[in-house]
mmCIF file of the N, C-alpha and C atoms, coordinates in Angstrom:
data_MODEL
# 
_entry.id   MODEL 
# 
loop_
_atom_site.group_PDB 
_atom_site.id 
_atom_site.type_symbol 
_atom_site.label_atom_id 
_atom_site.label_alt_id 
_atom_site.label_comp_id 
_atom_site.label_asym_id 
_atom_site.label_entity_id 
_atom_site.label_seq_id 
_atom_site.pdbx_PDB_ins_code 
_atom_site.Cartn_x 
_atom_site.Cartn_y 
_atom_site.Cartn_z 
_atom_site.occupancy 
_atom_site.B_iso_or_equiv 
_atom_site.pdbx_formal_charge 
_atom_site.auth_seq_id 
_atom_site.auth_comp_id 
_atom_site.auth_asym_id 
_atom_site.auth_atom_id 
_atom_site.pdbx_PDB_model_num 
ATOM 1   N N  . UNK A 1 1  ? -171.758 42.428 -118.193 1.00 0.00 ? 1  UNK A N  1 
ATOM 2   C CA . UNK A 1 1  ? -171.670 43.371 -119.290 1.00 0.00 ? 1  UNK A CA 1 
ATOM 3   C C  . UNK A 1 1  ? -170.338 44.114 -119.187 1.00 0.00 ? 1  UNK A C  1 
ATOM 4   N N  . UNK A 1 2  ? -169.746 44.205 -120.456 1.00 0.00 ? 2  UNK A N  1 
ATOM 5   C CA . UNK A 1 2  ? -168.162 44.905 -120.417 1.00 0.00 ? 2  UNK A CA 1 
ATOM 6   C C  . UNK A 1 2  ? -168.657 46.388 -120.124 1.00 0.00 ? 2  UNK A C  1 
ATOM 7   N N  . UNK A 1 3  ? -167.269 46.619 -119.223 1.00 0.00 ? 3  UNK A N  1 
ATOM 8   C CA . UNK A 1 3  ? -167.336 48.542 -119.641 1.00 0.00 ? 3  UNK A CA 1 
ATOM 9   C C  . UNK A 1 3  ? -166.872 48.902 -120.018 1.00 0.00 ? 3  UNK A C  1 
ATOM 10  N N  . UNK A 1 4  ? -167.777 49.820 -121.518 1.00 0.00 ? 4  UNK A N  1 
ATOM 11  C CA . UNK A 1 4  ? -167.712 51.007 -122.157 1.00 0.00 ? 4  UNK A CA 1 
ATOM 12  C C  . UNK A 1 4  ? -166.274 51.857 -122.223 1.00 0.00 ? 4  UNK A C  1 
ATOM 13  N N  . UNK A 1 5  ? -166.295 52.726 -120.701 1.00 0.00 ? 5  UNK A N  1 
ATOM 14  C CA . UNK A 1 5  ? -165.740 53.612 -120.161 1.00 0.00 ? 5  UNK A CA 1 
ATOM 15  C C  . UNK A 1 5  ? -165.069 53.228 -118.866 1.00 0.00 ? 5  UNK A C  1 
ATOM 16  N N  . UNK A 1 6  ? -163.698 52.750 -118.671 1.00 0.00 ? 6  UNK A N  1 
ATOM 17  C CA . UNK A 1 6  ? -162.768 52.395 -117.868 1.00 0.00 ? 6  UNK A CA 1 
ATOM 18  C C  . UNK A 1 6  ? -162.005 53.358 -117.270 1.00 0.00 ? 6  UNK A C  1 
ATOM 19  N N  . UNK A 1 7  ? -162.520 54.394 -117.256 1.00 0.00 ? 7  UNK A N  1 
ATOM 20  C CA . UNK A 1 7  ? -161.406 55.877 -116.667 1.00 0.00 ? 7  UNK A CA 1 
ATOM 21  C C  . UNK A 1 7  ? -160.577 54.848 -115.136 1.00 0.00 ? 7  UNK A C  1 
ATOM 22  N N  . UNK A 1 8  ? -161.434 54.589 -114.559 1.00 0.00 ? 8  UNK A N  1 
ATOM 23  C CA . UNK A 1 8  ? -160.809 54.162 -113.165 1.00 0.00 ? 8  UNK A CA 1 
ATOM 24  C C  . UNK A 1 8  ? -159.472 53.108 -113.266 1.00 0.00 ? 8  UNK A C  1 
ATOM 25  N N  . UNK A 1 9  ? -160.162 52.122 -114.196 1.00 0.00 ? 9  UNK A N  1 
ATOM 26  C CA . UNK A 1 9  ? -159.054 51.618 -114.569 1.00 0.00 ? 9  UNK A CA 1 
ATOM 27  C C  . UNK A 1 9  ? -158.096 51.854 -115.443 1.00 0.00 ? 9  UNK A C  1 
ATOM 28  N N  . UNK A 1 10 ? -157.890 52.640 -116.123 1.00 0.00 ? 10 UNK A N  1 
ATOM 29  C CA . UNK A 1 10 ? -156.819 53.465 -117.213 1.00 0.00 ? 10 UNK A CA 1 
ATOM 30  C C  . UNK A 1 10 ? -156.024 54.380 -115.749 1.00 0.00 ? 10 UNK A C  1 
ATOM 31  N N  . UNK A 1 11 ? -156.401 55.108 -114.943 1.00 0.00 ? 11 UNK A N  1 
ATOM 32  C CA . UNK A 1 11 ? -155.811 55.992 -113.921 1.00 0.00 ? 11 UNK A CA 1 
ATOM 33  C C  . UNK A 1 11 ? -154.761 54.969 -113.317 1.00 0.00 ? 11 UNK A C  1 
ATOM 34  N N  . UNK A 1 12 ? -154.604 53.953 -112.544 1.00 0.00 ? 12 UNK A N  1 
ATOM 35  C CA . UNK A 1 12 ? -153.987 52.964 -112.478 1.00 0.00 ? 12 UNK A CA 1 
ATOM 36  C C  . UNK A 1 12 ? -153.106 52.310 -113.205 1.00 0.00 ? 12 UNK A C  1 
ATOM 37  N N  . UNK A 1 13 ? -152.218 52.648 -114.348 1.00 0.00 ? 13 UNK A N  1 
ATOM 38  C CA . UNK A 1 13 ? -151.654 52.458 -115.044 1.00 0.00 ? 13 UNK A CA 1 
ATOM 39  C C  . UNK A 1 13 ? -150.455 51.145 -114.789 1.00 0.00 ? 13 UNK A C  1 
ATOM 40  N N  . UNK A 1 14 ? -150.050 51.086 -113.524 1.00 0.00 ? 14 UNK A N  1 
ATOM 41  C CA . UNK A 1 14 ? -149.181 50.127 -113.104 1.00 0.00 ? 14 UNK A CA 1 
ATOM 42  C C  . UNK A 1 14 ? -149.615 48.645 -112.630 1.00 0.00 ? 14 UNK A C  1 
ATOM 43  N N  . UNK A 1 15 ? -151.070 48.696 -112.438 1.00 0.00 ? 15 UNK A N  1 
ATOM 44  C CA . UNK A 1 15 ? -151.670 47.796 -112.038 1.00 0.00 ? 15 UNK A CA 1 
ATOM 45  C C  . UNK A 1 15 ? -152.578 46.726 -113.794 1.00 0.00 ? 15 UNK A C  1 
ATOM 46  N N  . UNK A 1 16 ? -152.144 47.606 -115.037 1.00 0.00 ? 16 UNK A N  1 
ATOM 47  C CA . UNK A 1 16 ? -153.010 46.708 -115.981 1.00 0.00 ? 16 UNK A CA 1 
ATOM 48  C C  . UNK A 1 16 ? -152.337 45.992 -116.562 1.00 0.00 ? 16 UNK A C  1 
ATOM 49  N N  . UNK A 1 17 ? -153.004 45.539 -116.846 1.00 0.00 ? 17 UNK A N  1 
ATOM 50  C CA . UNK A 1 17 ? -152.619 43.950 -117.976 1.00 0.00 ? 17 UNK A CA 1 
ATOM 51  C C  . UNK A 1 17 ? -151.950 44.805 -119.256 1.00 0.00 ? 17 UNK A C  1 
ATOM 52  N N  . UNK A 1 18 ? -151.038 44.050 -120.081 1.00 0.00 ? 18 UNK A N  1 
ATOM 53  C CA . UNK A 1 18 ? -150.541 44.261 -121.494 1.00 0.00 ? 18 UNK A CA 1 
ATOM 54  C C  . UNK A 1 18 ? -151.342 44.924 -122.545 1.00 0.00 ? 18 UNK A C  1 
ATOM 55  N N  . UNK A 1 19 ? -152.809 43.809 -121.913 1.00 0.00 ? 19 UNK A N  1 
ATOM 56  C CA . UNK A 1 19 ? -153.571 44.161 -123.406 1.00 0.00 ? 19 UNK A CA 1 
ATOM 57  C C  . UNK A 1 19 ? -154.260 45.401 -123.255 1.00 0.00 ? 19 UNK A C  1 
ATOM 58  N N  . UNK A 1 20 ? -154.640 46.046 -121.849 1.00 0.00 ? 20 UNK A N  1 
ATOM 59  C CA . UNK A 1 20 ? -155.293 46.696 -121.519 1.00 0.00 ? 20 UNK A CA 1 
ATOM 60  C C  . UNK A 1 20 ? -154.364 48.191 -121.963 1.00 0.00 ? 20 UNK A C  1 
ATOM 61  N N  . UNK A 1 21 ? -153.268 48.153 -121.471 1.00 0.00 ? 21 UNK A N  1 
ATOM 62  C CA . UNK A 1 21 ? -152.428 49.246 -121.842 1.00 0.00 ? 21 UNK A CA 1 
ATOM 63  C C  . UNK A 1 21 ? -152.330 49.051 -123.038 1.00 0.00 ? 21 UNK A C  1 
ATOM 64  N N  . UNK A 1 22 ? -151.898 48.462 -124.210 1.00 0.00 ? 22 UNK A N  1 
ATOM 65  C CA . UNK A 1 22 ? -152.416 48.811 -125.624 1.00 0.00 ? 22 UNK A CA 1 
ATOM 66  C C  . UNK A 1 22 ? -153.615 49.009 -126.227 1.00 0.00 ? 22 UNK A C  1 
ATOM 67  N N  . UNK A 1 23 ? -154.776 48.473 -125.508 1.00 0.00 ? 23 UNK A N  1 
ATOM 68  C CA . UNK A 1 23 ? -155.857 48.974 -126.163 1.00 0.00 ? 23 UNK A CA 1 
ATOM 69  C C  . UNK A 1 23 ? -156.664 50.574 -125.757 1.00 0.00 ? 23 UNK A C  1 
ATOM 70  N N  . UNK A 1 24 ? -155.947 51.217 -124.263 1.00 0.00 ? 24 UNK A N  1 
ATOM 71  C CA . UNK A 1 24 ? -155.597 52.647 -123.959 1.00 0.00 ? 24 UNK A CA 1 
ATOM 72  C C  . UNK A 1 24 ? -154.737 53.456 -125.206 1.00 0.00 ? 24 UNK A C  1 
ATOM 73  N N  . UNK A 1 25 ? -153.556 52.901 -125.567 1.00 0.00 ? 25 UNK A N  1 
ATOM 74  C CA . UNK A 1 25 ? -152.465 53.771 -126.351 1.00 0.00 ? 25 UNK A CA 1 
ATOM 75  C C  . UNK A 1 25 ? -153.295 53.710 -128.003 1.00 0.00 ? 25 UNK A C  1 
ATOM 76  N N  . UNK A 1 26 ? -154.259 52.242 -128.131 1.00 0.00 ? 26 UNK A N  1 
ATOM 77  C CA . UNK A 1 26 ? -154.875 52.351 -129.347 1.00 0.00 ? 26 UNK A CA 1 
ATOM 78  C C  . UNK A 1 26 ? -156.319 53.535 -129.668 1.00 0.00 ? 26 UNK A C  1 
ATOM 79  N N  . UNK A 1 27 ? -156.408 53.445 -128.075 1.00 0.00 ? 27 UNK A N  1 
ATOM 80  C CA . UNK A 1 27 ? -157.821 54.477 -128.290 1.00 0.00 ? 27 UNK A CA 1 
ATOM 81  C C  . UNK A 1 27 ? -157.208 56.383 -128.229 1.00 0.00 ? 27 UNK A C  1 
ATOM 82  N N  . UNK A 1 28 ? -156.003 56.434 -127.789 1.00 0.00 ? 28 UNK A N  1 
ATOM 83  C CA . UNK A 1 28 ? -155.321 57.340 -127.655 1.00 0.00 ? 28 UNK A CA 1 
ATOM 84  C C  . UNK A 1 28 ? -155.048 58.278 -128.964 1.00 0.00 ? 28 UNK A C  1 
ATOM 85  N N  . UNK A 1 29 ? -154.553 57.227 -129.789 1.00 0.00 ? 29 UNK A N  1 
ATOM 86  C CA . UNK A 1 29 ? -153.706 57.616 -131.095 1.00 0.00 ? 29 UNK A CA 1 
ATOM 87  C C  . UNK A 1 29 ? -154.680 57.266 -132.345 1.00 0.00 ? 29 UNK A C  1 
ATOM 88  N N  . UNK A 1 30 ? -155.741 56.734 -132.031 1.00 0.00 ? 30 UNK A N  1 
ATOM 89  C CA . UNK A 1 30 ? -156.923 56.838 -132.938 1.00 0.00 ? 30 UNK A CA 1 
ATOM 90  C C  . UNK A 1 30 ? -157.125 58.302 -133.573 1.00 0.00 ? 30 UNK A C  1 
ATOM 91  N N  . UNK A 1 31 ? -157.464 59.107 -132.824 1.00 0.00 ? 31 UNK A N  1 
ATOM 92  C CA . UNK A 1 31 ? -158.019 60.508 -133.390 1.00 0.00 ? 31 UNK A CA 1 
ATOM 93  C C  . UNK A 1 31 ? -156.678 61.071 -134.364 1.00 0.00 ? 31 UNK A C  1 
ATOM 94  N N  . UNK A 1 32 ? -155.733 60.590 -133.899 1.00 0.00 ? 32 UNK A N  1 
ATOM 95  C CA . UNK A 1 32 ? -155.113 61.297 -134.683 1.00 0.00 ? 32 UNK A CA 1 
ATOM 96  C C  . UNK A 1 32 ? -154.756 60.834 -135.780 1.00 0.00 ? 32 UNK A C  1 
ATOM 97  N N  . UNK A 1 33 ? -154.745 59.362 -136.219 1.00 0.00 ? 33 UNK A N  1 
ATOM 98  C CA . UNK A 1 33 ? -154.596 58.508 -137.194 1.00 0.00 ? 33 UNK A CA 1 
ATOM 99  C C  . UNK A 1 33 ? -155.877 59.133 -138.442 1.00 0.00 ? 33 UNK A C  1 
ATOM 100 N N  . UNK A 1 34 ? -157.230 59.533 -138.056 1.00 0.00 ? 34 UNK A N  1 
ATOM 101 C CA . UNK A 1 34 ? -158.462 60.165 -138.574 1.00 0.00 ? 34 UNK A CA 1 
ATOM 102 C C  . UNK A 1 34 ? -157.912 60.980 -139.185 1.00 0.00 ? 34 UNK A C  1 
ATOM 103 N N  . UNK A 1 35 ? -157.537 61.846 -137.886 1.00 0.00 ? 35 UNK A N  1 
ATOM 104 C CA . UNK A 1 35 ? -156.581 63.338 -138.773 1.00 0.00 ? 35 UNK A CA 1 
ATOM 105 C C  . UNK A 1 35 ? -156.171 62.967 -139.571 1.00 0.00 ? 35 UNK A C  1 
ATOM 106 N N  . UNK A 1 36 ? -154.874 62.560 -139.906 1.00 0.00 ? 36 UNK A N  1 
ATOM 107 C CA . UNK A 1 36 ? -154.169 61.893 -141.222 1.00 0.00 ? 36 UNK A CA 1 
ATOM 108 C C  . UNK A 1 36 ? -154.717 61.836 -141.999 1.00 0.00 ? 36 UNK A C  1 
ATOM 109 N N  . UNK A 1 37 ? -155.694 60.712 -142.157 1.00 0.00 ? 37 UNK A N  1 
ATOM 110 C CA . UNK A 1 37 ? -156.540 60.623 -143.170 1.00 0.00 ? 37 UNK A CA 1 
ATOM 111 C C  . UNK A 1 37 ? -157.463 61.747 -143.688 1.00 0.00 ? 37 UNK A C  1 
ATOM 112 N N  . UNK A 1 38 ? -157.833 62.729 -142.927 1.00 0.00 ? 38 UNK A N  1 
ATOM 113 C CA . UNK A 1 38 ? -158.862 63.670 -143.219 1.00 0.00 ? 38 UNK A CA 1 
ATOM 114 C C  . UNK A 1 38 ? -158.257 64.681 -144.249 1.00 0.00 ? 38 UNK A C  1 
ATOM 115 N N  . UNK A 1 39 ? -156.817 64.753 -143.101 1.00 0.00 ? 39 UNK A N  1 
ATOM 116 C CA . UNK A 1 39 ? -156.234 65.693 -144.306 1.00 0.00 ? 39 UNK A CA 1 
ATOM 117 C C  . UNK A 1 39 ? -155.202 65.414 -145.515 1.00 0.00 ? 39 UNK A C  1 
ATOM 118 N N  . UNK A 1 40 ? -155.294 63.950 -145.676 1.00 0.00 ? 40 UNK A N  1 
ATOM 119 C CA . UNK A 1 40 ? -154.527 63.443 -146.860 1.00 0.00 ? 40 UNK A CA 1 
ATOM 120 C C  . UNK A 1 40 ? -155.798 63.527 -148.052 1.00 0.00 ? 40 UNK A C  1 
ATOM 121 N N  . UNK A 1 41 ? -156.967 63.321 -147.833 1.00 0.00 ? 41 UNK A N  1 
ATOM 122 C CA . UNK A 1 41 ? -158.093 63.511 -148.344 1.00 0.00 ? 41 UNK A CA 1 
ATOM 123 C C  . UNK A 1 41 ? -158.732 64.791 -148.754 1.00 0.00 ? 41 UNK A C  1 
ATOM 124 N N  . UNK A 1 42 ? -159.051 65.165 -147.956 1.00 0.00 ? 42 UNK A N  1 
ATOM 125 C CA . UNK A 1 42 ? -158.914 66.963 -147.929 1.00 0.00 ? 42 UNK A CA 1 
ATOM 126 C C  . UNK A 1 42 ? -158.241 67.382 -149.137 1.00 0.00 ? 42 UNK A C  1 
ATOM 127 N N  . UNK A 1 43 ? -156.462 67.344 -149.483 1.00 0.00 ? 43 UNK A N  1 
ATOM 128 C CA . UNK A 1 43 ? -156.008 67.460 -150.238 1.00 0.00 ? 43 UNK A CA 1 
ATOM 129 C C  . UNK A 1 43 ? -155.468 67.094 -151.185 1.00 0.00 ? 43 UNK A C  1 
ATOM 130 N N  . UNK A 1 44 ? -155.605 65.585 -151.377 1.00 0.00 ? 44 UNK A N  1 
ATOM 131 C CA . UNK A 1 44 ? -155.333 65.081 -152.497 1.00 0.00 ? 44 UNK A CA 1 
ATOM 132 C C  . UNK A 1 44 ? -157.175 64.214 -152.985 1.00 0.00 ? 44 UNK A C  1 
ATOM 133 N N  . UNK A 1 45 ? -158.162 65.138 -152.637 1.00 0.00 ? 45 UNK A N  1 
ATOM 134 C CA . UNK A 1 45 ? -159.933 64.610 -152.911 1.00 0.00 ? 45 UNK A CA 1 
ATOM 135 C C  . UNK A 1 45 ? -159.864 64.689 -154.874 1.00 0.00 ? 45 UNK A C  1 
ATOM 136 N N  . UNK A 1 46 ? -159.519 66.007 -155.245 1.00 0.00 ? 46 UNK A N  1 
ATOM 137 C CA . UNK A 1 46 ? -159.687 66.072 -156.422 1.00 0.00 ? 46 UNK A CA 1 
ATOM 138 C C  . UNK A 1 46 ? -159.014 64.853 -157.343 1.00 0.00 ? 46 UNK A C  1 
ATOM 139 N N  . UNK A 1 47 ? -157.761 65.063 -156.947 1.00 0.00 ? 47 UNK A N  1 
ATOM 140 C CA . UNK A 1 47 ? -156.903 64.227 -157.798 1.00 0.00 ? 47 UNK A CA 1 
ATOM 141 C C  . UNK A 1 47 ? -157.457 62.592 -157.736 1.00 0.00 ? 47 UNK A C  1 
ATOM 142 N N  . UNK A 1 48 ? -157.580 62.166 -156.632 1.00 0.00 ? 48 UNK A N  1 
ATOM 143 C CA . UNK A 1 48 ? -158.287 60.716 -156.356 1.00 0.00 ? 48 UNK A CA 1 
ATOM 144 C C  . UNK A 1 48 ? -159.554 60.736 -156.886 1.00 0.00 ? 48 UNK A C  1 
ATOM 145 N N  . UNK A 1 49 ? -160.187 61.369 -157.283 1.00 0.00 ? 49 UNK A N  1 
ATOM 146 C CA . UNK A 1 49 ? -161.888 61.407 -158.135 1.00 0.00 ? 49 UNK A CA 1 
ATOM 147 C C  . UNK A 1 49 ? -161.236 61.463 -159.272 1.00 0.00 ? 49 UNK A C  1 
ATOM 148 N N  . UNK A 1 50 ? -160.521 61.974 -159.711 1.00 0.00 ? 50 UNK A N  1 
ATOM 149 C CA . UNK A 1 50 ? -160.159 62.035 -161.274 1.00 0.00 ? 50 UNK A CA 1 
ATOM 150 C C  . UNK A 1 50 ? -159.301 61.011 -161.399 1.00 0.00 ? 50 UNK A C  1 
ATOM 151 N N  . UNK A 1 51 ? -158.810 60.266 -160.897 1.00 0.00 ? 51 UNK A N  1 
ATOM 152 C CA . UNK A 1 51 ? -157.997 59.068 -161.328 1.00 0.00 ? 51 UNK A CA 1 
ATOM 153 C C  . UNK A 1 51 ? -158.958 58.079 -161.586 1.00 0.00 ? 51 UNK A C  1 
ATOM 154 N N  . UNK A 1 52 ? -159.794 57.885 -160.404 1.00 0.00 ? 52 UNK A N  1 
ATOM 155 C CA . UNK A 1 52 ? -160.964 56.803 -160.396 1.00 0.00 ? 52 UNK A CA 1 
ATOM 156 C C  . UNK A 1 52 ? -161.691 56.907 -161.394 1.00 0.00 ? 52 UNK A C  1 
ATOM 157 N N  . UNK A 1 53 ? -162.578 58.360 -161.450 1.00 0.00 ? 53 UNK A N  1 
ATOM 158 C CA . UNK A 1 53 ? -163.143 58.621 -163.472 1.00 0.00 ? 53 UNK A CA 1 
ATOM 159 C C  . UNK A 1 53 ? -162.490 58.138 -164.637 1.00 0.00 ? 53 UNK A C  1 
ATOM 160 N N  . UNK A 1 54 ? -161.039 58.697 -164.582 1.00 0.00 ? 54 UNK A N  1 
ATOM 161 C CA . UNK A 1 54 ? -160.161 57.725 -165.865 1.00 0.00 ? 54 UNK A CA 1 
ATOM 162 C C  . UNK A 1 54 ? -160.408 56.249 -165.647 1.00 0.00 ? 54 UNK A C  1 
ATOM 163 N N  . UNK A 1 55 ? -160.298 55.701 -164.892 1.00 0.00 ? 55 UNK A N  1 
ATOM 164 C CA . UNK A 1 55 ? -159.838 54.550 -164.344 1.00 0.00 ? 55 UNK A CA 1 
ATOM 165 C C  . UNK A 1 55 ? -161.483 53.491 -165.293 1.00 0.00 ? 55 UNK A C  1 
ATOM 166 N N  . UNK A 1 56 ? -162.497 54.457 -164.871 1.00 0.00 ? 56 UNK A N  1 
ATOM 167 C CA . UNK A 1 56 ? -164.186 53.785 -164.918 1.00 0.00 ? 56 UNK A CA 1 
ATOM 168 C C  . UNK A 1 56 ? -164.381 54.230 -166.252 1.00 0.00 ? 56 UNK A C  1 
ATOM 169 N N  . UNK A 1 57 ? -163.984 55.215 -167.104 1.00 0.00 ? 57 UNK A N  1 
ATOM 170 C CA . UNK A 1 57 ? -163.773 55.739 -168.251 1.00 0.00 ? 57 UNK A CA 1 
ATOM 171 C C  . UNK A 1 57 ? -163.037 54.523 -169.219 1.00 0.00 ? 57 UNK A C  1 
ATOM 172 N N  . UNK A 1 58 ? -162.163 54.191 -168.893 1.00 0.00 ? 58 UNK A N  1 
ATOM 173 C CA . UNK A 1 58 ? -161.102 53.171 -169.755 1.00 0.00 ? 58 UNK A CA 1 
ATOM 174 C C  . UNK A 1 58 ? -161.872 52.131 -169.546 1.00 0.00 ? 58 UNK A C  1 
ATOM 175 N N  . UNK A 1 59 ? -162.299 51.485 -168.340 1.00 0.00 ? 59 UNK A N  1 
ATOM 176 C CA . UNK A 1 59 ? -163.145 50.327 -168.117 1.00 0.00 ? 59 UNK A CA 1 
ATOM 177 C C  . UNK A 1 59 ? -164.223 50.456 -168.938 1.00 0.00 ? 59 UNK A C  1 
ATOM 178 N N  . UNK A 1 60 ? -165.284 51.027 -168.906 1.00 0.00 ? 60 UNK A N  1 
ATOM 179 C CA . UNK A 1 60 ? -165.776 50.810 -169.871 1.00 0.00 ? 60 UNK A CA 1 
ATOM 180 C C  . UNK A 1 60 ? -166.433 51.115 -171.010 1.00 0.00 ? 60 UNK A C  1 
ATOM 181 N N  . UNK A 1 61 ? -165.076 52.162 -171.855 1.00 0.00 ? 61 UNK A N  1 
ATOM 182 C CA . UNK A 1 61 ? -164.637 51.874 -173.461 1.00 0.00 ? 61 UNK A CA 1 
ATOM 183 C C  . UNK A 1 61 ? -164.383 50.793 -173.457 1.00 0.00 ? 61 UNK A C  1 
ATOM 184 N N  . UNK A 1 62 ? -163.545 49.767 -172.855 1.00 0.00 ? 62 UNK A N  1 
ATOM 185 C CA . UNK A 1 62 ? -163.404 48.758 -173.196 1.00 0.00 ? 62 UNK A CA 1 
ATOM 186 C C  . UNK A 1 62 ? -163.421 47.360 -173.038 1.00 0.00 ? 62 UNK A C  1 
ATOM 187 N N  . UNK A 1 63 ? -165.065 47.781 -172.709 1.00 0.00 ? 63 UNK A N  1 
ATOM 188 C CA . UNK A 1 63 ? -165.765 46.681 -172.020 1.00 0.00 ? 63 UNK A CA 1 
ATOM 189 C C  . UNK A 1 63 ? -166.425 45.644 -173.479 1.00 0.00 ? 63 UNK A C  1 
ATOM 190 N N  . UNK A 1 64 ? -166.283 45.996 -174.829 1.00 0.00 ? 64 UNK A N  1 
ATOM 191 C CA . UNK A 1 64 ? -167.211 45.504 -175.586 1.00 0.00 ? 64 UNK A CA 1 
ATOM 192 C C  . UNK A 1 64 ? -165.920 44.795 -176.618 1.00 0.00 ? 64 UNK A C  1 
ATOM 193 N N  . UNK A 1 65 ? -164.570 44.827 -175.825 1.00 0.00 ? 65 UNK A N  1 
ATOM 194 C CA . UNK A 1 65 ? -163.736 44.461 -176.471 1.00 0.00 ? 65 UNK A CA 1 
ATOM 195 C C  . UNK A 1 65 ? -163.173 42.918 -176.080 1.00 0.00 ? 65 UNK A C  1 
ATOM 196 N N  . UNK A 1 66 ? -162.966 41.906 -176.470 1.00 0.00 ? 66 UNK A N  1 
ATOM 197 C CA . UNK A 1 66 ? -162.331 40.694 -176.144 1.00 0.00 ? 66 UNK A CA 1 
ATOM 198 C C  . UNK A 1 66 ? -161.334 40.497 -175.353 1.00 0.00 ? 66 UNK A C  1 
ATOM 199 N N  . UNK A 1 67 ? -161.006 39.635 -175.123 1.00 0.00 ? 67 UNK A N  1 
ATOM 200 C CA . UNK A 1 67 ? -159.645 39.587 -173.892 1.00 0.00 ? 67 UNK A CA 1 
ATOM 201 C C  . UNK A 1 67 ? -159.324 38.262 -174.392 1.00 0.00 ? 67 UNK A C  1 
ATOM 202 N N  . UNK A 1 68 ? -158.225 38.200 -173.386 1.00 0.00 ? 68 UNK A N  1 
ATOM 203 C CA . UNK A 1 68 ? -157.781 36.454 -173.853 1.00 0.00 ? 68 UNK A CA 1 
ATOM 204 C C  . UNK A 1 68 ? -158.047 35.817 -173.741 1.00 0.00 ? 68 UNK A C  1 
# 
């Protein structure tokens, strides 16, 4: 069974493999990548609901109309 939680091996830093040290720097910089998103959301929430409403609004008015 893999482990979870590798503290012992993350402390050792000179002794890991490639992949192991990027998938440390990936679990690292995760939370803050969230952040980003939380607060690009946070403040642009309104504007992105109201684009999407226009967006489902235009769709379908003109859903009963022909196309090519």
């Amino acid at each position: 069974m893999k482990k979870i939680f590798q503290w012992e091996e993350y402390l050792n830093w000179k002794n890991m493999s490639k992949e192991q040290k990027l998938n440390f720097k990936r679990a690292c910089l995760f939370p803050f990548l969230v952040y980003l998103v939380y607060v690009f959301l946070n403040q642009y929430s309104l504007a992105i609901l109201l684009l999407l409403g226009f967006y489902f609004l235009i769709r379908f008015k003109n859903r009963n109309k022909l196309g090519r």
